[in-house]
C-alpha positions in Angstrom: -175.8 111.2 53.2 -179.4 111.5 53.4 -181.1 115.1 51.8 -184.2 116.8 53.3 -185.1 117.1 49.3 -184.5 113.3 48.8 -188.1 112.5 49.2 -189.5 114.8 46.9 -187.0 114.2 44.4 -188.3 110.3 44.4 -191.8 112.0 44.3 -191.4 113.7 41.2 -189.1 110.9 39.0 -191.8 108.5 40.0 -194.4 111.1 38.1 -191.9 111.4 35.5 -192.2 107.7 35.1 -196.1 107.3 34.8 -196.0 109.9 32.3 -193.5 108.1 30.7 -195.3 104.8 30.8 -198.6 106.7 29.8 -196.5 108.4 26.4 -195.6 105.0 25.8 -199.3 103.2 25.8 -199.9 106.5 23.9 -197.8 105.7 21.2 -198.8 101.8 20.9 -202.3 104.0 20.4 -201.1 106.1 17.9 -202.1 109.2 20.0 -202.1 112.3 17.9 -198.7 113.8 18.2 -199.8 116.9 20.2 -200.8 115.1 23.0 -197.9 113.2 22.9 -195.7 116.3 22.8 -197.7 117.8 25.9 -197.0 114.5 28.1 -193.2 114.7 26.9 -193.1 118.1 28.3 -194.6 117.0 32.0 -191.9 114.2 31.8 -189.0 116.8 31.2 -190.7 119.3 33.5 -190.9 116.6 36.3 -187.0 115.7 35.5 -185.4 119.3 35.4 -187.3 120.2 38.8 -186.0 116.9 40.4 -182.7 117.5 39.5 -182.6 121.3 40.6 -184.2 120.3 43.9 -181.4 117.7 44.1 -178.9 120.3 43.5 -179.5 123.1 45.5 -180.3 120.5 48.4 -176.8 119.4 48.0 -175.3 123.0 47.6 -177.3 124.2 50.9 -176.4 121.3 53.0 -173.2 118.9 51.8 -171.0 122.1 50.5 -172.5 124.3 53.2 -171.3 122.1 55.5 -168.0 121.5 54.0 -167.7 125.2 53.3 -167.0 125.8 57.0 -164.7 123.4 57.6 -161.3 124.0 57.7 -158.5 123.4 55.0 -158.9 120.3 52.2 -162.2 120.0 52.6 -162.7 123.3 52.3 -161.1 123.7 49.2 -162.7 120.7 47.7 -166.2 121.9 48.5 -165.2 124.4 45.7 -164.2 122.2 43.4 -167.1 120.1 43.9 -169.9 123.1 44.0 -168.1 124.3 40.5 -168.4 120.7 39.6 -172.1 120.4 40.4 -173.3 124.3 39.4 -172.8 123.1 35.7 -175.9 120.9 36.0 -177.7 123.7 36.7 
């Protein structure tokens, strides 16, 4: 199923790559380690956002969704926002 946050999720792994790719051409360079550290932060930044955007997309609109319907699905919406809240 297709997510509203889908979009920017792409948006911000493909930033997460560059930076990646940039802390690798840094490193070939021998970069001082500071600046290495400070790219490796944007990287994890840009991950952890992307993830939690993916997240609470999916607990707003796929559990939502299967939070009102009745019986099994239902009760497996649970399971699987209990599943997914640990990635938080």
């Amino acid at each position: 199923m297709h997510q509203p946050s889908h979009p920017e999720v792409v948006k911000r792994l493909k930033r997460a790559e560059g930076h990646l790719r940039t802390v690798i051409t840094m490193i070939r360079h021998e970069r001082p380690c500071l600046e290495l550290a400070q790219q490796l932060q944007a990287i994890e930044n840009a991950i952890v956002n992307a993830k939690k955007a993916l997240i609470h997309d999916h607990i707003s609109h796929c559990i939502e969704q299967s939070l009102n319907a009745p019986g099994a699905k239902r009760k497996s919406a649970l399971k699987e926002f209990a599943a997914i809240a640990k990635y938080l």
